[in-house]
N, C-alpha and C positions, 0 to 999 in steps of 0.2 A: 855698802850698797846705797844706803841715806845720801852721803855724801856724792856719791857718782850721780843721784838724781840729781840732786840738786844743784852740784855744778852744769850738768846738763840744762837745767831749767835756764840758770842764768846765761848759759851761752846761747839757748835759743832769742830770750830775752833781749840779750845785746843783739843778735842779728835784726828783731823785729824793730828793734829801735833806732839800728844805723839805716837798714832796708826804706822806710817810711821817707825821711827825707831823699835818699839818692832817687825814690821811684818818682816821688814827688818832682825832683828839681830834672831831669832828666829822662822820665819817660821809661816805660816797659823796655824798651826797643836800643835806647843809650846809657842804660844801668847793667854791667856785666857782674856775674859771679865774684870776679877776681875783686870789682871794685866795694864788693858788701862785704867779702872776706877780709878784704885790709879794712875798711872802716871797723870792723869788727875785732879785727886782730884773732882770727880764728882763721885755718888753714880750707882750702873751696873740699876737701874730704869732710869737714867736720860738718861744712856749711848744707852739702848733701849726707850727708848721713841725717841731720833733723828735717832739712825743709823735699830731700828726694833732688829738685833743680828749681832754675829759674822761677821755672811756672807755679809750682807748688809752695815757692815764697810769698809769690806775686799774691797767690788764692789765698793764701793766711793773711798779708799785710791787711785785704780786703776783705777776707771774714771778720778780722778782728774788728772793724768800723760797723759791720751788720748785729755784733754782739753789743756792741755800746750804745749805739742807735736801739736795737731792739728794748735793749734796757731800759731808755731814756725814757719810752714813752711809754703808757699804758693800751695793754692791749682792746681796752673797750674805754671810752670817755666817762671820765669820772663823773661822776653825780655834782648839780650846780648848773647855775646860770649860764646858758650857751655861747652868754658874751663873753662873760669871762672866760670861760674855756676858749675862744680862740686866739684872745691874749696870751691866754698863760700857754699854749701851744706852738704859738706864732715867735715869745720869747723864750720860751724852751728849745725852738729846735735854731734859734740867734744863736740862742748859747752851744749848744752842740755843732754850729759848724764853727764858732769859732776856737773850740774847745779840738776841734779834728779837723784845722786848716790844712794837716800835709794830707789827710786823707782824701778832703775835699778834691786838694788839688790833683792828687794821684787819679781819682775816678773821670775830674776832668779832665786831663792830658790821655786819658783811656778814649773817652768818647772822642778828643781832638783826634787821635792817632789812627783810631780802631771805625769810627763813627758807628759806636755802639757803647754801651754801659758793658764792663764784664759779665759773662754768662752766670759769673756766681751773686754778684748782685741780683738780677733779674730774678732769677732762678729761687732763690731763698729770701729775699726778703722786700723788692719792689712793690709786688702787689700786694704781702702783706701791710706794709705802711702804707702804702693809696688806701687801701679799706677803710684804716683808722683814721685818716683824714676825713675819707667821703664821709663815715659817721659822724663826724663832729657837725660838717659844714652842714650835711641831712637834718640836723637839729635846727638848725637856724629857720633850711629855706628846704623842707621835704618836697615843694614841688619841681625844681628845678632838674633839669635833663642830666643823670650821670656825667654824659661825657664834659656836660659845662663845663660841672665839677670836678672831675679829674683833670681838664685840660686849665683851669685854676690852679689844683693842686700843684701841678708842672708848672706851672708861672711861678708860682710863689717859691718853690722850691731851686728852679732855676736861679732865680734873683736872690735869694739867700746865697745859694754858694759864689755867683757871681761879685755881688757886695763884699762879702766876708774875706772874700782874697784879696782884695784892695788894699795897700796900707792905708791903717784908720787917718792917721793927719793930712796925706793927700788928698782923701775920700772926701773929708768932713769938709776941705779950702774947695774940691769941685763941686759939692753940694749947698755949702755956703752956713755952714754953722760951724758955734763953736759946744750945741749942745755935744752929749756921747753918741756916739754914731749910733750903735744898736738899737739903741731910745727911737732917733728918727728912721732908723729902717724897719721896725717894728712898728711905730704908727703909722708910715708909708704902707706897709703893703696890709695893716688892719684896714685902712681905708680902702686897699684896694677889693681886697675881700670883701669890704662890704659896700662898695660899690657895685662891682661886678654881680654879685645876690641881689640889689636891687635893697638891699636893709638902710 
């Protein structure tokens, strides 16, 4: 019985892991059943018996990005200097979209396609990460209008994942450095941040 889980874990495993790039490179809409089951080498019975269909893969591949994301961050702003906190935030979530580029790209080929974020995004864990943002930037500049702020948070966020799909050595010749890219897109948008706050 051990063993039947456990092979089972790993065949979900392999689906979650061939799934991620075909959604990525291809989209909701031009990634079929048939083509996750051969990447997988698992027959499309097997492939619904764990994930049900399509869509119910599609909602895992992207739950799984809300589980890592949620992890990544703390759910109230650590204790410390405000500056530093949105350094060390601003290169935490560098590192987390480059750490989930096929994901990145999966959510955005969602919004290209769909011109929407998926409902399970939205729905579980958007607003909660907007919060934790709004508290951090709240420390800085408590008198500035929410929506500034959150339509900040949406900048910066946008331009993260926009950046981070770039190949970095093209990136860095259209940018004009040979420092690490994330170095200057980190100070880039800490400037922007605190520009926009008026700090």
């Amino acid at each position: 019985m051990a063993t039947r889980r456990a092979d089972g874990e790993r065949t979900r495993a392999k689906v979650l892991e061939v799934a991620l790039p075909l959604f990525a490179a291809h989209g909701y809409a031009g990634t079929s059943i048939r083509m996750i089951s051969s990447a997988a080498g698992v027959n499309v019975a097997t492939l619904a018996y764990h994930f049900e269909d399509k869509e119910g893969l599609y909602r895992t591949v992207v739950q799984r990005l809300h589980e890592d994301l949620s992890s990544a961050f703390p759910s109230t702003p650590p204790p410390g200097d405000p500056s530093k906190l949105l350094r060390w935030y601003l290169e935490s979530a560098w590192q987390f979209c480059v750490d989930h580029r096929e994901h990145n790209r999966v959510l955005l080929r969602h919004v290209l396609d769909r011109g929407a974020l998926p409902d399970v995004v939205v729905d579980n864990w958007s607003e909660s990460l907007m919060q934790r943002a709004v508290l951090v930037l709240r420390m800085l500049r408590p008198d500035v209008p929410e929506v500034r702020i959150r339509l900040l948070i949406s900048t910066v966020q946008h331009l993260l994942v926009r950046f981070v799909l770039e190949d970095p050595a093209q990136f860095a010749r259209i940018v004009g450095t040979d420092a690490e890219v994330g170095t200057v897109v980190v100070d880039h948008l800490e400037e922007l941040v605190r520009g926009q706050l008026g700090l």
